[in-house]
Each structure stands twice: as C-alpha cells, then as structure tokens.
C-alpha positions in Angstrom: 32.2 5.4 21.3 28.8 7.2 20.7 25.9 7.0 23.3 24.3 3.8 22.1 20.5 5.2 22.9 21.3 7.8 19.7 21.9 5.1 17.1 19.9 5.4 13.9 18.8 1.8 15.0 17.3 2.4 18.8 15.9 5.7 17.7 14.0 3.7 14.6 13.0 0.9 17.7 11.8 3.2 20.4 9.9 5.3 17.9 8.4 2.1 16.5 7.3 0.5 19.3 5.7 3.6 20.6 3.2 4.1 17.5 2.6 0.4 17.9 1.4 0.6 21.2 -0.4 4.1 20.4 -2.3 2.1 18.0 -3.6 -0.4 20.1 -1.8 -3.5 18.6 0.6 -4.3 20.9 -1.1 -4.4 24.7 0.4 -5.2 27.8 4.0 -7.3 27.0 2.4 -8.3 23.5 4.7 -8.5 20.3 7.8 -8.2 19.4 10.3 -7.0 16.8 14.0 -8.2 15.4 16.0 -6.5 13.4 19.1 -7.5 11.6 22.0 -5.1 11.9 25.7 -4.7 10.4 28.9 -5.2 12.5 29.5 -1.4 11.2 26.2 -0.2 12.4 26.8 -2.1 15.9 30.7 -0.8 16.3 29.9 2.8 15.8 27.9 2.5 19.3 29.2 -0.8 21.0 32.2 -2.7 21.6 32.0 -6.1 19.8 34.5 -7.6 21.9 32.7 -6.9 25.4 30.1 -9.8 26.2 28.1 -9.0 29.1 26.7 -12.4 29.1 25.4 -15.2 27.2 22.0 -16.2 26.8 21.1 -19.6 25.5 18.7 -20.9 23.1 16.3 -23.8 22.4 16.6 -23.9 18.9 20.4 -24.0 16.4 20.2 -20.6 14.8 23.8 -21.9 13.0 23.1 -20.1 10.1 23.0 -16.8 11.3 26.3 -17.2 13.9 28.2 -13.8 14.1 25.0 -11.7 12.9 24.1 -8.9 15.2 20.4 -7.9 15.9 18.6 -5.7 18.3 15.2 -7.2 20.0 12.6 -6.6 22.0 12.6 -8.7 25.5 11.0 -11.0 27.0 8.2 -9.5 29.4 9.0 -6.1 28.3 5.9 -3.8 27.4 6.3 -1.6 24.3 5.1 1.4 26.4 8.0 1.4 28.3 10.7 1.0 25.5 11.0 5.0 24.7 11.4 5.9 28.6 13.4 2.7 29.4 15.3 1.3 26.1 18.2 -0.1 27.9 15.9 -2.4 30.0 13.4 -2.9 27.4 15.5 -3.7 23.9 19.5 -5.7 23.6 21.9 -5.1 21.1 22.9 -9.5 20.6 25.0 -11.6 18.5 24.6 -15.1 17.6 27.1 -17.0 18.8 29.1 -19.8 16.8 27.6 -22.3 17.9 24.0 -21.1 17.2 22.6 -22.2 20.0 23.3 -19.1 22.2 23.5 -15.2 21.8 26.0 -12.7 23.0 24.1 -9.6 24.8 26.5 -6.6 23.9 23.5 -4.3 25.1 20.8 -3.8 26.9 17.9 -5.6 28.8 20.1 -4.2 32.1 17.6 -5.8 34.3 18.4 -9.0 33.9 15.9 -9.5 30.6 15.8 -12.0 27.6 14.9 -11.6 24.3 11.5 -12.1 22.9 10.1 -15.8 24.0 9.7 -15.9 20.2 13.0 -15.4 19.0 12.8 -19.1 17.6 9.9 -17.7 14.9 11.4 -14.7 14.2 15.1 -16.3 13.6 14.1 -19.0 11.2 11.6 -16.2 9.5 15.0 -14.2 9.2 16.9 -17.3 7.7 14.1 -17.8 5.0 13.9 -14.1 3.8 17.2 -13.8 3.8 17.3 -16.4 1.4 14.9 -15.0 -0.8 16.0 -10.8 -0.2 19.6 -10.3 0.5 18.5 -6.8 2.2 15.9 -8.2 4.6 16.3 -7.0 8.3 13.0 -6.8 9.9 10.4 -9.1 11.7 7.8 -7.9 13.5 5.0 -9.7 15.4 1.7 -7.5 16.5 -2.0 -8.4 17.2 -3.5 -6.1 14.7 -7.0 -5.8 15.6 -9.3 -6.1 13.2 -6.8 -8.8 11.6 -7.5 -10.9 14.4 -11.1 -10.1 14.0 -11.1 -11.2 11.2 -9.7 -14.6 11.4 -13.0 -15.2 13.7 -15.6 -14.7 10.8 -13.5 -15.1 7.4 -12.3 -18.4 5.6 -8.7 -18.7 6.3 -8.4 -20.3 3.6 -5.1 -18.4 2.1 -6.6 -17.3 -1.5 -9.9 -16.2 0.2 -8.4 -14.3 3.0 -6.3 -12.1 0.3 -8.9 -11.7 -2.2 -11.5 -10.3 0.5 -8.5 -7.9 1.3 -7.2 -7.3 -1.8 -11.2 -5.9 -2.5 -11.2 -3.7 0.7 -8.0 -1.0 -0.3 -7.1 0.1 -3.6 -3.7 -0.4 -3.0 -3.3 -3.8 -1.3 -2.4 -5.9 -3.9 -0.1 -3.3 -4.9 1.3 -3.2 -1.3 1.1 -7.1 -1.0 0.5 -8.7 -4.3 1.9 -12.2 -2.9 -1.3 -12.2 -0.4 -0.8 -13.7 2.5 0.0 -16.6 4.5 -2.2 -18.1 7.2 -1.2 -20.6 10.1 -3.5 -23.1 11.8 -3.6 -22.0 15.1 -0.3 -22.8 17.2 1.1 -22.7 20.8 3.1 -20.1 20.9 6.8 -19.3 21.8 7.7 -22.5 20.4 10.0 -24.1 17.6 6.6 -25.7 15.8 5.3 -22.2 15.6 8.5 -20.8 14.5 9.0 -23.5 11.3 5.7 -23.2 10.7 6.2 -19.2 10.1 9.4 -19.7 8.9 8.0 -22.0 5.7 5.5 -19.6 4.9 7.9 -16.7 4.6 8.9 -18.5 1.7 6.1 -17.4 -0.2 4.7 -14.5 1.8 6.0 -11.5 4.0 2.8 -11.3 5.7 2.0 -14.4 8.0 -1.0 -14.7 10.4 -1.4 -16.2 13.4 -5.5 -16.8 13.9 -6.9 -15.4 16.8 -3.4 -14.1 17.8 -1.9 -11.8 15.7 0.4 -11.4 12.5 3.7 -11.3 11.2 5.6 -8.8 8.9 9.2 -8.9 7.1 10.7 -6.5 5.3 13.9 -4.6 4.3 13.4 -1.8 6.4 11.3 -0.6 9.5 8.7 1.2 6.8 8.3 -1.5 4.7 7.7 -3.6 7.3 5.2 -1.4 9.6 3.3 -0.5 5.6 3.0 -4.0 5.0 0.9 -4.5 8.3 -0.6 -1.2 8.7 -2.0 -1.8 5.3 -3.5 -5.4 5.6 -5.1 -4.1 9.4 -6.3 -0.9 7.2 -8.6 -2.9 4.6 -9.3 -5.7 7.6 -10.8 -2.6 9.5 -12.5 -2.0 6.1 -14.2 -5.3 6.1 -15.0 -5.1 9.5 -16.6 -1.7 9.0 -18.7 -3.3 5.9 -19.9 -6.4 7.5 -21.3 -3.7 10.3 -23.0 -1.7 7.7 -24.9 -5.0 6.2 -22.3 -6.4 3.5 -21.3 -5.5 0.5 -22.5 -4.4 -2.8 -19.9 -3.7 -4.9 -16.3 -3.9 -4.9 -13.0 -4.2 -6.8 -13.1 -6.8 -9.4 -10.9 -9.1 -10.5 -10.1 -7.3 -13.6 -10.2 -4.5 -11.9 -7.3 -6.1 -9.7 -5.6 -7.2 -12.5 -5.1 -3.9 -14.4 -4.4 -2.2 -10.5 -1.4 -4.9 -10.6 -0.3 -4.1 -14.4 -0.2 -0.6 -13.8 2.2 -0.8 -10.7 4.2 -3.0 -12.7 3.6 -6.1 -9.7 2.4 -9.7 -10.2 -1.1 -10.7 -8.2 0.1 -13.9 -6.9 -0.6 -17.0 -9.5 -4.5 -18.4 -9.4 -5.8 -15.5 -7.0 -7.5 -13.5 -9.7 -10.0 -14.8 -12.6 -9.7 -12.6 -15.2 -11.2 -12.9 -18.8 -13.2 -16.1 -17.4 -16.7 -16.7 -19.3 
C-alpha cells in the first residue's frame, strides 16, 4: 500500500488549499472543497475494507452510496492542510444508507467533514447529472466577488453581463453566467438545495455577502472558473474606484468573442443586432 499523503489526489488538495489561502480567499477555518474520487484511485493508497469510524449525516445522500470523496474538515484552516493533511482533509465513503459516511482516512483528531457537506453533496448529485466527469466543489469567499454583491444588482443576467464586460475571456470561461442565491444561513440543507438547483444551470453559484461556489471536472477547471469571475470582479471594483466606466465590451462584441471559441452566451444575456 502506498503512503496515502503521495497520492495524485492529496498532493492536488494540499497544493490547492495553500494558493487559496495565499490568495486571501479562504481566512481563518473559511471554505471548503470535495472532490469525487474512483474506488481505483482510493485502493492504490487505502484499504476500502478498513472503516475507522462512521460519521453521520443530516441530509440522505442515497444517490451517491459507495462513492468515495476526499474533504476538507470541519474547523480545519486551509493554512494548516500542507503541514498537517492527515488532521486537516479525510479520505470518506458514503455509506448505503446515505445518511452516514465511512472515514477510511484522515481528520486523525477526531474531525468532521465540512459543516457544508449537505451543499456540496447535492451540488455533486446535480452536476453529475448533467457531466458524467464532474468531481469538484469548491466553496471560497472571493473577495472582490463578495464586494461585489454589496453594490451590484444580483439580479442573475445583470451580475454576468457586468462581468462578462470586465475580462475578455469570461464569457468564454463561463458563457452560462452565473447563478446568484438570496442570502442563506449557512451549513444547512435549505442552502444546500438551493445551490444544488442552481447547479443545474450554472457551475458558478454565489452566496451574497459570503462567498461563491465552483464545480468542475477537475481541480483547474474548477479553481479557473473562480479565479476568473474574482479577476474581472476585482476589475469592476478597480473601475468603480477610478470613476466608472466609459467604454467596454459590447454585446456584439460578446457575441462574436463567443462565436469564435465555438461557446453559446447563455440565451437572452446578449442583445445583438437590436435597433
């Protein structure tokens, strides 16, 4: 059996976690990150077969019984992770009842997962739905996203637009837009259905004056995704400060952005050819 700390996977979470907290997003025991792994992946590194204990939940995560993820915990401060990944991160399996999960790994202290597993397990059952090779959520508090959501319309076509307008390449990088909650109580199952629902449409989801959520296929995808919307909310942010603007992308301009990368802006954003 190989030391479990050298899988592809842990390397790809302590690594992760580490730029997140370098980048500000992600203070004290803030965010959190799922990701959905093969029994092969898991069975290179751990024994399947040997539970250490079993953690319940307070949601049914039936759908996903016998799938094997690795999460952040509870409490646990991404800082710590790439010193400490065997207290901060567990290697779990739902169980087949889907209302527990099977720690194989990790969070040798005594730790949980995330207090928003709920969110990111339904998130996980809606994308999978929709992209057979999801594997990632992952919840920051982008800064200047959250910023944002104090002086911009949340209204979800607004929002995406004024971003969209910022970067070249966001509505190449998220030509969907994105999805916006009302704000929520966290940690709980309202939040996580809420979250869930809008992953139907959208791999970006935020959480006003809180954070945002990402899914993805893979850690990159992911981290672009969020990295990309925070870079054009920093944009706007940046803008606003220097008096507002006076000229930006237009909507055709958008349009033939979105033709040319072979992606489709998502219906009704863009007015193009309008008199």
């Amino acid at each position: 059996m190989n030391e479990v700390i050298k899988a592809p996977f842990v390397q790809e979470m302590m690594k992760v976690t580490a730029n997140l907290y370098r980048l500000g997003w992600d203070e004290r025991n803030g965010g959190n990150i799922s990701y959905l792994l093969t029994e092969q992946e898991v069975s290179e590194f751990v024994n399947p077969n040997q539970v250490i204990r079993t953690i319940p939940m307070i949601f049914d995560a039936t759908e996903l019984a016998g799938k094997y993820f690795i999460v952040t915990g509870s409490g646990k401060y991404f800082k710590n992770v790439i010193d400490e990944p065997d207290v901060n991160l567990g290697i779990i399996r739902v169980a087949q009842t889907g209302t527990s999960v099977e720690l194989l790994w990790g969070f040798t202290d005594g730790g949980v997962p995330t207090s928003e597993l709920p969110a990111h397990f339904m998130s996980h059952i809606e994308r999978l739905k929709i992209d057979p090779n999801h594997r990632i959520i992952m919840h920051n508090h982008a800064t200047n996203i959250i910023a944002m959501t104090f002086t911009h319309s949340l209204e979800e076509r607004d929002f995406t637009r004024t971003l969209w307008q910022m970067c070249t390449e966001c509505i190449v990088v998220f030509p969907e837009g994105v999805g916006i909650l009302p704000w929520m109580v966290p940690g709980t199952d309202a939040i996580g259905m809420a979250t869930a629902a809008k992953m139907r449409d959208f791999r970006l989801v935020i959480w006003p004056h809180h954070g945002i959520f990402g899914a993805g296929s893979s850690m990159d995808e992911v981290f672009g995704l969020i990295e990309t919307a925070e870079k054009a909310a920093e944009v706007y942010t940046l803008v606003q400060a220097q008096g507002g603007v006076k000229q930006t992308i237009t909507d055709q301009q958008l349009q033939d952005l979105a033709d040319a990368f072979g992606v489709t802006a998502k219906s009704g954003y863009l007015q193009v050819g309008v008199k």
